[in-house]
C-alpha positions in Angstrom: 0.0 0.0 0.0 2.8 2.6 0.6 4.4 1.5 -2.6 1.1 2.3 -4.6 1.2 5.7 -2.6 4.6 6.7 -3.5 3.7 5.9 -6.8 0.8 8.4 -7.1 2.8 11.2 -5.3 5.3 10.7 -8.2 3.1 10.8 -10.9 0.9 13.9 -9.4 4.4 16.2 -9.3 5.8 15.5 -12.7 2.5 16.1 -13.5 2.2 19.3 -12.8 3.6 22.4 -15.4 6.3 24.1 -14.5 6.4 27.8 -16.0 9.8 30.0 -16.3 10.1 32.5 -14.3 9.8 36.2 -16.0 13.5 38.2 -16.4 12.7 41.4 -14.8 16.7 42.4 -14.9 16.2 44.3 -18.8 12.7 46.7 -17.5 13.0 49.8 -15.6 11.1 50.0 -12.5 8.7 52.1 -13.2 8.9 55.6 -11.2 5.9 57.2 -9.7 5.6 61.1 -10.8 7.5 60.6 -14.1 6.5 62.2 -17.3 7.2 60.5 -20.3 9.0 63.2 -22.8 8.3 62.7 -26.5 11.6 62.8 -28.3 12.3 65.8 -30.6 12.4 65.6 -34.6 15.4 65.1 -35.9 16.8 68.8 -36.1 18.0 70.1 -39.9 21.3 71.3 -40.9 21.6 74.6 -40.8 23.0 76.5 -44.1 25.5 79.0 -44.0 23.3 81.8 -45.0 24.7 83.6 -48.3 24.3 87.0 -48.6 23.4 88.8 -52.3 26.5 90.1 -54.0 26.4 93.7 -55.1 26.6 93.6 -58.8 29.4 94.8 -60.5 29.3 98.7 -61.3 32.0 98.7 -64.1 31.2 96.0 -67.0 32.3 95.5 -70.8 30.0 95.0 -73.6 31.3 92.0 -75.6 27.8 91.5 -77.4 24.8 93.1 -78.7 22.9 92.7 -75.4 26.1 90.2 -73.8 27.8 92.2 -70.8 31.0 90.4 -68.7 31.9 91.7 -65.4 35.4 93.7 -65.4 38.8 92.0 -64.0 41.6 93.9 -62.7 43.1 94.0 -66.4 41.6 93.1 -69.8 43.7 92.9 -73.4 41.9 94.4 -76.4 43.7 93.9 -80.0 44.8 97.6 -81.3 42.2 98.8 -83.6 39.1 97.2 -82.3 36.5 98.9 -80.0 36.0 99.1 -76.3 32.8 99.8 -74.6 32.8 100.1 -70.9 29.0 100.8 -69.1 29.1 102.1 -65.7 26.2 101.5 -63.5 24.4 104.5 -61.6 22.6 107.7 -61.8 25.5 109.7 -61.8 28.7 108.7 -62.1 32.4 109.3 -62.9 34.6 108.4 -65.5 38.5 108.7 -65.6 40.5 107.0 -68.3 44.2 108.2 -70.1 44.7 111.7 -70.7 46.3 111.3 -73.9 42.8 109.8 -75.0 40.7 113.2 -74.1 43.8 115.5 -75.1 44.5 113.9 -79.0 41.1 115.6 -80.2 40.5 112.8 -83.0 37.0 112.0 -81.4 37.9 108.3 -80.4 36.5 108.7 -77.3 32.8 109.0 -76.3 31.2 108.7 -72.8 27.4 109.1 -72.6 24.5 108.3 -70.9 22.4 105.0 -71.6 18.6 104.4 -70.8 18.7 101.1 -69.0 23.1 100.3 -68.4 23.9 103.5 -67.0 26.8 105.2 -68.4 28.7 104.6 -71.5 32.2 105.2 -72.3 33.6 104.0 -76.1 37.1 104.1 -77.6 36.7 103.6 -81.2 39.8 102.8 -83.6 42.1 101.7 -80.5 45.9 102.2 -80.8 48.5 100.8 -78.1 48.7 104.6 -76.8 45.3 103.8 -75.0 47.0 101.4 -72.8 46.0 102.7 -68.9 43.2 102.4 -66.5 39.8 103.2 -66.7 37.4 103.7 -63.6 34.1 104.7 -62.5 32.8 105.5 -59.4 29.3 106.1 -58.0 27.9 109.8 -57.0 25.5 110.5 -54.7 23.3 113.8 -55.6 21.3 115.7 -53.2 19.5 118.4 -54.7 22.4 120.7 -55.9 24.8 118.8 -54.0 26.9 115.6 -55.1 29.5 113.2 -53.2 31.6 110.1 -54.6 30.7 107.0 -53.3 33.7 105.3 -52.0 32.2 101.7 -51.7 30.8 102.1 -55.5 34.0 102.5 -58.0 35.1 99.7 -60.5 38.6 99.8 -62.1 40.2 97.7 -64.8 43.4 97.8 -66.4 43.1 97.8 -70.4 46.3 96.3 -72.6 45.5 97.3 -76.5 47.9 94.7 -77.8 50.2 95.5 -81.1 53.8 96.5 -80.4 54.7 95.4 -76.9 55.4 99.0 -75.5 53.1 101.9 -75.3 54.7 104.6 -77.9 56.2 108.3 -76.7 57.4 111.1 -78.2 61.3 111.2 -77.6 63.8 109.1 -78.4 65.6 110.1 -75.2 63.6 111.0 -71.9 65.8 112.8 -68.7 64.9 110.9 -65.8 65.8 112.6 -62.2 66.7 110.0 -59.3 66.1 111.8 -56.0 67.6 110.5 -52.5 64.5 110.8 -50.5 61.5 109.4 -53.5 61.7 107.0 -55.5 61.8 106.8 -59.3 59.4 105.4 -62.2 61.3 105.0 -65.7 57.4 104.0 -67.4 58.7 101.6 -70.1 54.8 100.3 -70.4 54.3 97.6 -72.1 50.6 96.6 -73.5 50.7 92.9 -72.4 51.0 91.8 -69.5 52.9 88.1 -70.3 55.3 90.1 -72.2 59.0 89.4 -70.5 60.5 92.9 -69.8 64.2 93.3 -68.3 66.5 96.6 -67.5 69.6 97.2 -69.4 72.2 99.5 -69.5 73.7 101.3 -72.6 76.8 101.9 -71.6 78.5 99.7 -70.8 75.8 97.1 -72.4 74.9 95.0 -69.3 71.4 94.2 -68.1 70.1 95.9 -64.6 69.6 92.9 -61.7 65.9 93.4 -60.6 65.5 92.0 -57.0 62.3 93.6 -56.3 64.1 95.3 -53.7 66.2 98.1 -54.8 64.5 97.7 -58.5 61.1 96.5 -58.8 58.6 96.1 -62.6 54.7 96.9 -62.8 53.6 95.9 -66.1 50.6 98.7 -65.7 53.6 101.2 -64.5 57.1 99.9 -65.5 60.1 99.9 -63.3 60.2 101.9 -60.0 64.0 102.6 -58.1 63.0 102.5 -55.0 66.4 103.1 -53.4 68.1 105.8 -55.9 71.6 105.7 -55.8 74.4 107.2 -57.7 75.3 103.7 -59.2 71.8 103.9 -61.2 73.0 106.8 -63.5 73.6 106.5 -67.1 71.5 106.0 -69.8 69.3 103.4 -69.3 66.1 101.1 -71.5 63.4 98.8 -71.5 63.6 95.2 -73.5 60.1 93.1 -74.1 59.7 90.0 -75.7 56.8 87.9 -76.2 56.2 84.9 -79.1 59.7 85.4 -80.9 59.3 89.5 -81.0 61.8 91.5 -78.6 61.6 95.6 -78.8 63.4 98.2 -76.9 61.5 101.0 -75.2 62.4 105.0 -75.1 65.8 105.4 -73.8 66.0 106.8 -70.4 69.2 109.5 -69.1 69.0 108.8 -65.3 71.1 111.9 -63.5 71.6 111.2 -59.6 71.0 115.0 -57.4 72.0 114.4 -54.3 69.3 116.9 -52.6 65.3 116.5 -51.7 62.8 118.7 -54.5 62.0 122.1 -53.7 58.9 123.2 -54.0 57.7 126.1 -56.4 58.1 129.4 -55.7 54.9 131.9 -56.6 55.2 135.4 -57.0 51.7 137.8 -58.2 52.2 141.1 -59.8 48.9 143.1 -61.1 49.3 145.5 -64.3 48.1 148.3 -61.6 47.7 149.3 -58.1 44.8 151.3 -58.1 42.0 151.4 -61.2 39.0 153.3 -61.6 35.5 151.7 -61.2 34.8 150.1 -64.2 38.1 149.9 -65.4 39.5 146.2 -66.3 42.9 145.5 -64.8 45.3 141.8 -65.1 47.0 139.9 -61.9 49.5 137.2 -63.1 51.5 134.5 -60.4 54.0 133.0 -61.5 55.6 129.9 -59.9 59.5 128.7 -60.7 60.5 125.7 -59.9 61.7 122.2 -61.2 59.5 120.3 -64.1 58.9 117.2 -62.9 56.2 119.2 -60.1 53.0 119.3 -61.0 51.2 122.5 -59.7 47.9 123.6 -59.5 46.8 127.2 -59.8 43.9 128.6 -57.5 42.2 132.1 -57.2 40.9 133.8 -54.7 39.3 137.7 -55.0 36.8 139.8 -54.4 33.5 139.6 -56.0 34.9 135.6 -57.3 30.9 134.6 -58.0 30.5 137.9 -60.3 33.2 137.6 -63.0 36.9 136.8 -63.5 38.5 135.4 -66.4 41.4 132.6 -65.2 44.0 131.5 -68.1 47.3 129.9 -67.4 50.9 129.2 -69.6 53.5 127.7 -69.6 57.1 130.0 -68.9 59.9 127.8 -70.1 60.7 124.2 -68.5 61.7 126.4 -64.7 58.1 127.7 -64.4 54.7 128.5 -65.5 52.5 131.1 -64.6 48.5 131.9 -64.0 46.5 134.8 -65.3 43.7 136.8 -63.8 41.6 138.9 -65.9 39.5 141.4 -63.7 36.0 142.6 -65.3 34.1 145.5 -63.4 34.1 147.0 -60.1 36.2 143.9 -58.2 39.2 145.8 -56.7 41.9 143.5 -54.4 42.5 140.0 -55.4 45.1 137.7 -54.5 46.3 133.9 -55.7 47.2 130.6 -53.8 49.3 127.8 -55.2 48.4 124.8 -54.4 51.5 121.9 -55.0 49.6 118.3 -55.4 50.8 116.0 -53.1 53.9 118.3 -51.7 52.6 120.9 -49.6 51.1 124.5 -50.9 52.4 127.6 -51.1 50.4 131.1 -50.9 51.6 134.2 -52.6 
């Protein structure tokens, strides 16, 4: 009986299912008082924000309609046309003087309806070689200021001969201690190859960008003048298998700084009646190579005066002041660009 007993306990236990016990260890307890927080979308790349460019104020027209922004130089073939347009209701130009002073009527600058300002050099020749600029103006009623933030400049090569032609054969060339010195060999492209020489004795010039440095929109510049640089001295380009010389250049050292000009005024009388005309002329003396600038100042300047100005010999030129009316008393101020003024 305890056998059949033992038997029955046996078979009720293995009987009976067992069931695994649930792994709690991977889930959180949960936490009373806890908020769930949604997660955020995933956030977007921000792009470097790219502000508008101003356009270009200076442009060429290569096209009926076609316009390409200006570089800091462009080469045009001698004898063909540029057109420059120059953006703005008012504006500047400034180009070579030898352009305005030649009085072929090459050059025209206008006004356009839509491109703002045109400027056209018709019939190029190497002797346009330089640079031409615009610049904004800003105009308030009768008044006007440039706009310094609104000017566009490019450098313009008219390619032919590979230097820009002058009028001697030999050009006297001062070297000063205290400024230094431009011998403007120009060339009108700018990959042409350009070195110093000497004439005598034949050598060529070391240029260590130093002492001796080349511009192709300027030519070479002693910065350092010495007595060593005198003599006569020229400019060799070559470019594709053609070399040329430039003008020759006579380089005498002075050992002593420019003076500047000396003005003197002397009127045709002292005294005049009312209504009588009289004539004030200053004169300045000084060296060539100063550029002065002649300005008047008199009685009665809004009503009349008639200004003209000449040149003396190569020590000096001299200003004239014409005097219509009633105006009695005047007196002239010289103004020397760059170097100081003078009053006389």
């Amino acid at each position: 009986f305890l056998f059949f007993l033992l038997l029955l306990l046996l078979l009720l236990f293995f009987s009976v299912e067992v069931k695994p016990t649930k792994d709690l260890g991977h889930k959180k307890p949960k936490q009373f008082g806890s908020q769930k927080v949604p997660q955020s979308p995933r956030a977007r790349k921000s792009r470097p924000r790219v502000e508008a460019q101003t356009p270009a104020i200076l442009i060429q027209v290569v096209g009926k309609g076609q316009f390409q922004k200006m570089g800091d130089s462009l080469s045009v073939r001698a004898g063909n046309s540029l057109e420059l347009r120059c953006r703005g209701k008012s504006v500047r130009w400034r180009f070579p003087v030898y352009l305005e002073e030649e009085g072929e009527g090459r050059l025209r600058y206008s006004t356009g309806k839509r491109c703002g300002f045109q400027l056209l050099v018709m019939n190029s020749t190497i002797g346009d070689t330089g640079e031409y600029s615009c610049w904004s103006r800003h105009c308030q009623n009768s008044e006007c200021r440039d706009v310094e933030d609104r000017t566009g400049r490019t450098f313009v090569f008219f390619t032919e001969e590979l230097f820009v032609p002058t009028e001697d054969y030999y050009e006297v060339v001062q070297l000063r201690t205290n400024q230094p010195t431009l011998l403007p060999c120009q060339v009108t492209s700018p990959e042409a190859r350009v070195t110093l020489h000497r004439e005598f004795p034949p050598e060529e010039v070391s240029v260590d960008g130093v002492d001796i440095s080349f511009d192709a929109k300027k030519g070479f510049t002693i910065h350092r003048p010495r007595a060593s640089f005198a003599g006569s001295l020229f400019c060799m380009a070559s470019l594709g298998g053609i070399r040329q010389i430039s003008t020759k250049y006579i380089l005498i050292y002075i050992n002593y700084p420019s003076s500047s000009p000396r003005p003197t005024i002397k009127a045709s009388a002292t005294s005049v009646f009312l209504g009588e005309n009289f004539n004030v002329t200053c004169t300045a003396l000084g060296e060539p190579e100063i550029t002065v600038d002649f300005t008047w100042e008199y009685p009665g300047q809004l009503v009349s005066g008639r200004i003209q100005w000449r040149f003396l010999n190569r020590e000096g030129m001299c200003s004239d002041l014409s005097i219509m009316g009633d105006n009695v008393g005047s007196s002239c101020r010289l103004d020397q660009r760059l170097r100081g003024q003078k009053t006389g």
